[in-house]
C-alpha positions in Angstrom: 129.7 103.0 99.1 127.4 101.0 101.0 126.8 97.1 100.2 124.5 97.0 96.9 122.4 94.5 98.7 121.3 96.3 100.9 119.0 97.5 98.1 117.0 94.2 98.6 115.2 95.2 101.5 112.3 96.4 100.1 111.2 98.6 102.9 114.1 100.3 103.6 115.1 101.3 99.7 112.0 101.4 97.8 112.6 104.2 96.0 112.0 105.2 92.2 112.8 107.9 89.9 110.4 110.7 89.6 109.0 112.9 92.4 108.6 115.8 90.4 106.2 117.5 92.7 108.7 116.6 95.9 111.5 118.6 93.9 109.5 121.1 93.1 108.6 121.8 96.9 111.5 121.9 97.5 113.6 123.7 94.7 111.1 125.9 93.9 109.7 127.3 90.4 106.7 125.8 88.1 106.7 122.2 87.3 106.0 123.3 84.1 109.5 125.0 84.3 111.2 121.7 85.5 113.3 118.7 83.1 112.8 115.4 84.8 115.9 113.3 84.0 114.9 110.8 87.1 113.6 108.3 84.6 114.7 106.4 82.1 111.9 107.3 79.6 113.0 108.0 75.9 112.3 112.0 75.5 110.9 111.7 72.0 107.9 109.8 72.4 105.7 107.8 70.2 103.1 110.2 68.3 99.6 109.4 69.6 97.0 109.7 66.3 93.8 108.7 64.9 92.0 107.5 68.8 88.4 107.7 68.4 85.5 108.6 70.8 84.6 104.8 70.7 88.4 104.1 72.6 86.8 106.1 75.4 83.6 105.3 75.7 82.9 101.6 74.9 84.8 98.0 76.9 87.2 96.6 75.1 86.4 94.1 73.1 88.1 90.7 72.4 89.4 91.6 69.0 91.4 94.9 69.7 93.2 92.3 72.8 94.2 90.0 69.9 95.0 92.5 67.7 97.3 94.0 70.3 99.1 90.5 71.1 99.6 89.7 67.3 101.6 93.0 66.9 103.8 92.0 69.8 104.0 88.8 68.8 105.5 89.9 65.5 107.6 93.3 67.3 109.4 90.7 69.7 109.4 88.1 67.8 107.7 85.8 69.9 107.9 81.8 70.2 104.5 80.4 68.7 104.2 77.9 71.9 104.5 81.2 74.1 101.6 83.4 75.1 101.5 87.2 75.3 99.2 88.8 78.0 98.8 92.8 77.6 98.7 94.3 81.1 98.0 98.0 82.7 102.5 98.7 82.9 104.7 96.5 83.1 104.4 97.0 87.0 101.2 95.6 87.6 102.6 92.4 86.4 105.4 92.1 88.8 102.8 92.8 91.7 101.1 89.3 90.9 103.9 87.2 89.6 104.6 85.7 93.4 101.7 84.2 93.5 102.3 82.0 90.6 104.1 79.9 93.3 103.7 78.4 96.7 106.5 80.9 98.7 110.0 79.9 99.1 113.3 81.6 98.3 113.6 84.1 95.2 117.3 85.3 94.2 117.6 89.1 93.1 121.1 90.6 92.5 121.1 93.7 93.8 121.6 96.8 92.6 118.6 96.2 90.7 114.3 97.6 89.8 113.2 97.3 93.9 109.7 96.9 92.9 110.3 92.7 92.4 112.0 92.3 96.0 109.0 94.6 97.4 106.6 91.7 95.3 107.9 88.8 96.3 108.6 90.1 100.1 104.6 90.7 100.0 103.9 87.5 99.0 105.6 85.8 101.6 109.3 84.9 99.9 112.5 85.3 101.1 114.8 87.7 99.0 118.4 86.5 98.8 121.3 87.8 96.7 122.7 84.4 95.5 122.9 80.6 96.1 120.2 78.4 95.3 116.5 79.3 95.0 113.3 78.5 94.1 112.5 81.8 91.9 114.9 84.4 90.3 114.2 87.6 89.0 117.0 89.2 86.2 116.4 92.4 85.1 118.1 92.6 81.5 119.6 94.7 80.6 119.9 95.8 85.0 118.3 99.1 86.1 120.5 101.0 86.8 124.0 99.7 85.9 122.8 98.3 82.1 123.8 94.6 83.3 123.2 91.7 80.7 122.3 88.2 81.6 122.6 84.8 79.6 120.6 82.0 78.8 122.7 80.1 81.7 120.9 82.2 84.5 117.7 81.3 83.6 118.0 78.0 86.3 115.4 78.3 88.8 111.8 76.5 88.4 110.4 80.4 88.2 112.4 83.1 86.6 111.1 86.8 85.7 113.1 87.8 82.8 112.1 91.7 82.9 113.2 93.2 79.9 111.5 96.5 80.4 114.8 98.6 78.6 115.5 95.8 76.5 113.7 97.4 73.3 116.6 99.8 72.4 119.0 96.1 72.5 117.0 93.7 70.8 119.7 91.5 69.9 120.2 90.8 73.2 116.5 89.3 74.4 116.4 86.1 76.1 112.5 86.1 74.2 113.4 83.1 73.1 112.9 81.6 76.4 109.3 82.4 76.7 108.3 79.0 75.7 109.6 77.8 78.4 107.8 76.1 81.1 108.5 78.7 84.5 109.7 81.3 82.5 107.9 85.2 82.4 109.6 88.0 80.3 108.1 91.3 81.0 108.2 94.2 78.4 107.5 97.9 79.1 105.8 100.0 76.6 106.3 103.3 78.7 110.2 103.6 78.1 110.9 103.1 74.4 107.9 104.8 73.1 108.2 107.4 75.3 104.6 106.9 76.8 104.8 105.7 80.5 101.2 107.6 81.5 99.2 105.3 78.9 100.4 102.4 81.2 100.9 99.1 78.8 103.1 96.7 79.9 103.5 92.3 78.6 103.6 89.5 80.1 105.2 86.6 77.6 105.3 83.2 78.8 104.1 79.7 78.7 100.2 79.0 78.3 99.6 77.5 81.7 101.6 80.3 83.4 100.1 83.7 81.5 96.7 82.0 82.4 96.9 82.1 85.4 98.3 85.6 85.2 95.3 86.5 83.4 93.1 85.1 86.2 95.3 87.3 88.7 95.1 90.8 86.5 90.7 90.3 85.6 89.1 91.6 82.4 89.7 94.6 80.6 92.7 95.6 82.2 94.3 97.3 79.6 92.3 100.4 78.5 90.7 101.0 74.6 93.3 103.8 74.3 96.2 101.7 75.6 95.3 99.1 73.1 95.1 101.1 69.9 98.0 102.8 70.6 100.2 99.8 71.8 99.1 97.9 68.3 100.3 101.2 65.6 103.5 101.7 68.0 104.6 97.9 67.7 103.7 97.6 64.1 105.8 100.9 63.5 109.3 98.8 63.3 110.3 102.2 60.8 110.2 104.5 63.9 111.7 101.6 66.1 114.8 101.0 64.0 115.5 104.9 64.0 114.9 105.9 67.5 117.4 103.1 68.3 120.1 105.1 65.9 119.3 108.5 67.7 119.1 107.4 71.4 122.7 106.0 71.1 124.0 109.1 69.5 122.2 110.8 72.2 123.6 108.7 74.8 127.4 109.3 73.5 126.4 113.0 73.6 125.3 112.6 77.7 128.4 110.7 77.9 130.7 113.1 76.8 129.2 115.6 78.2 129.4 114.1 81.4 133.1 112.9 81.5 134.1 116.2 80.6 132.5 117.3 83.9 134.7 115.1 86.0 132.0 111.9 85.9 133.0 108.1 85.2 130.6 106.0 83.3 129.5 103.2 85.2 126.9 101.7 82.6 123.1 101.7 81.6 121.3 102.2 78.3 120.8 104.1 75.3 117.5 105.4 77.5 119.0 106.1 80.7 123.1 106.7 81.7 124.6 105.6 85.6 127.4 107.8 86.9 130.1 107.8 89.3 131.0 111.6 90.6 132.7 112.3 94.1 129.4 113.3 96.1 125.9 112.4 94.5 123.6 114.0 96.3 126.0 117.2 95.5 125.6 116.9 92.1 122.0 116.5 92.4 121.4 119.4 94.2 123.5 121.7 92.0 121.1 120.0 88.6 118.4 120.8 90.7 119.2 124.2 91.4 118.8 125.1 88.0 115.4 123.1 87.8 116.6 119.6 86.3 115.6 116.7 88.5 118.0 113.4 88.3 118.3 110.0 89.9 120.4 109.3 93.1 120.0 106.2 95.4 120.1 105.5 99.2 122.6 102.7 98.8 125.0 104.9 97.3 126.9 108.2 97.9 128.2 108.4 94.4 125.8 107.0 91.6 123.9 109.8 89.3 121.4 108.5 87.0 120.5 111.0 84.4 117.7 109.8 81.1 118.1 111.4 78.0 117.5 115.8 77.8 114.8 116.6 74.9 116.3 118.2 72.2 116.0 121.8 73.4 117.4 121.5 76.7 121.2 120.0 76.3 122.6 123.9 76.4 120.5 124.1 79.9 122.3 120.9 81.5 125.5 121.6 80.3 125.4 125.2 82.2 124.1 123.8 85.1 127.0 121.2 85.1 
C-alpha cells in the first residue's frame, strides 16, 4: 500500500465519493437503476414536511437564523460562551477557515477528508503530517478509517475540529471545546439526516473567530428551505436517538456480510464502513458490474469504502458480492 501521506497533496489525491454520472458512463444502465454506496450518507433520510411557498420566495430573515442556531445549540449541546454560524455544507466552511490566519504550517494526518489540505494549500500553508504547527485539522471521528481524537490534540493556536460523522457518536464530541479561543468544530447536516443536496453545514466556535467567519461566508447564505428544515431535524432528538440504534445494527449487518466475503474490517462509522480485500479496484469493478457504485482511493490498492444499502437493496449487494 502506498504511504497514507501521500494523500496530503491536495492536487494529486483530491478525490471524493460520488461520480455517479462517471460510473454510469462507464458501467452502463440508467442512473436511476444505479445504488451509490461511494458516500457516507445515512440511506434513510430525514422526512422533509410542512415548507411553505414563503421558504422559496422571500430572504431569510434574522429570526428563522436564530431559530436555526438555538436548535443546534440545544442538539449539540453547545457551550453558552461559543457561537454557532449556519453555513451552505459543511464544505463551504472549510474553504474559508485558512484565512482566519496569517499562513504558516497546518498539521493533517493523513489518511484523512482531502478537502482541508486542498483549503489550507490554497491559502498559502504548508501541509505537514506531524511535528509542530501553527494550525491542525482533526477529523473526528477520521474519514475513512473512523479514527477518534482527544482533548490532548487540540494544541495548536488554530485547530478545525470537523465532526461532520460525529452525530451517530455523540458521546465522543470534543463540542465542549468550542469555547475555546482558536478552536472551530464543524458539523454536517447532509450525513446523519440523510440530506446532503439541501447543503447545511455549522460552524461552532469562539465569538471573535465565527465573526469573522461570518464576514468571509456574506448574508443569507443558508437558504429559507435549508433553515426550516435544519431547525425540525435538530429539534427531532426522537428520530436522532433511533436512527443511531438502526445504523449500528445496519452497520453489523454490512460487516458481516462483508467478512463472510473474504474482507477485513479496517474501521469507520455506523454511516459509512472501510475495508481491506486483496485488490480494490477488483472489487469495485465486480459492485459495479451489477450497478452499485463504492469508494476506492488512489493511495491505496486495497481499501473499499461502502455507506450503508437502503432497505431494499441488501439481497442485490450480497449477489453481487
Amino acid at each position: 500500500m502506498t504511504s497514507p501521506n501521500e494523500n496530503l497533496n491536495p492536487r494529486a489525491q483530491r478525490d471524493h465519493g460520488g461520480g455517479l454520472d462517471g460510473a454510469v458512463s462507464t458501467y452502463g444502465g440508467a442512473r436511476a437503476g444505479w445504488i451509490d454506496l461511494s458516500t457516507g450518507i445515512n440511506p434513510h433520510p430525514y422526512g422533509i414536511s410542512d415548507l411553505s411557498p414563503s421558504d422559496w420566495t422571500e430572504l431569510p430573515d434574522h429570526g428563522a437564523f436564530e431559530r436555526l442556531a438555538d436548535a443546534a445549540r440545544q442538539f449539540w449541546s453547545v457551550p453558552d460562551r461559543a457561537a454557532i454560524l449556519p453555513a451552505p455544507g459543511a464544505s463551504a466552511v472549510i474553504a474559508r477557515i485558512p484565512a482566519l490566519a496569517a499562513p504558516g504550517r497546518v498539521q493533517i494526518t493523513a489518511p484523512t477528508y482531502n478537502e482541508h489540505a486542498a483549503a489550507f494549500t490554497a491559502q498559502g500553508w504548508s501541509v505537514q503530517p506531524d511535528g509542530p504547527a501553527d494550525a491542525r485539522v482533526i477529523v473526528h471521528p477520521n474519514n475513512p478509517d473512523g479514527r477518534v481524537w482527544t482533548e490532548a490534540d487540540v494544541n495548536t493556536p488554530l485547530t478545525v475540529i470537523d465532526e461532520s460523522f460525529c452525530d451517530v457518536t455523540p458521546e465522543a464530541s470534543l463540542i465542549h471545546l468550542a469555547e475555546h479561543p482558536g478552536v472551530v468544530v464543524l458539523k454536517s447536516f447532509g450525513k446523519f439526516w440523510g440530506l446532503a443536496g439541501l447543503r447545511l453545514g455549522f460552524a461552532i466556535g469562539h465569538p471573535d473567530l465565527i465573526a469573522r467567519l461570518n464576514d468571509l461566508t456574506g448574508p443569507w447564505a443558508v437558504s429559507g428551505p435549508a433553515l426550516r428544515v435544519g431547525e425540525k431535524a435538530l429539534r427531532d432528538t426522537g428520530w436522532a436517538n433511533a436512527t443511531r440504534q438502526r445504523l449500528s445494527i445496519e452497520a453489523d449487518r454490512l460487516d458481516n456480510m462483508l467478512i463472510t466475503k473474504g474482507a477485513r474490517l479496517v474501521g469507520g462509522t455506523t454511516l459509512f464502513r472501510l475495508y481491506e480485500v486483496d485488490d480494490a479496484a477488483t472489487w469495485q469493478d465486480r459492485l459495479a458490474r451489477a450497478h452499485i457504485w463504492s469508494r476506492v482511493f488512489p493511495y491505496s490498492q486495497t481499501f473499499l469504502r461502502l455507506g450503508l444499502p437502503p432497505s431494499n437493496v441488501w439481497n442485490r449487494l450480497e449477489a453481487a458480492l
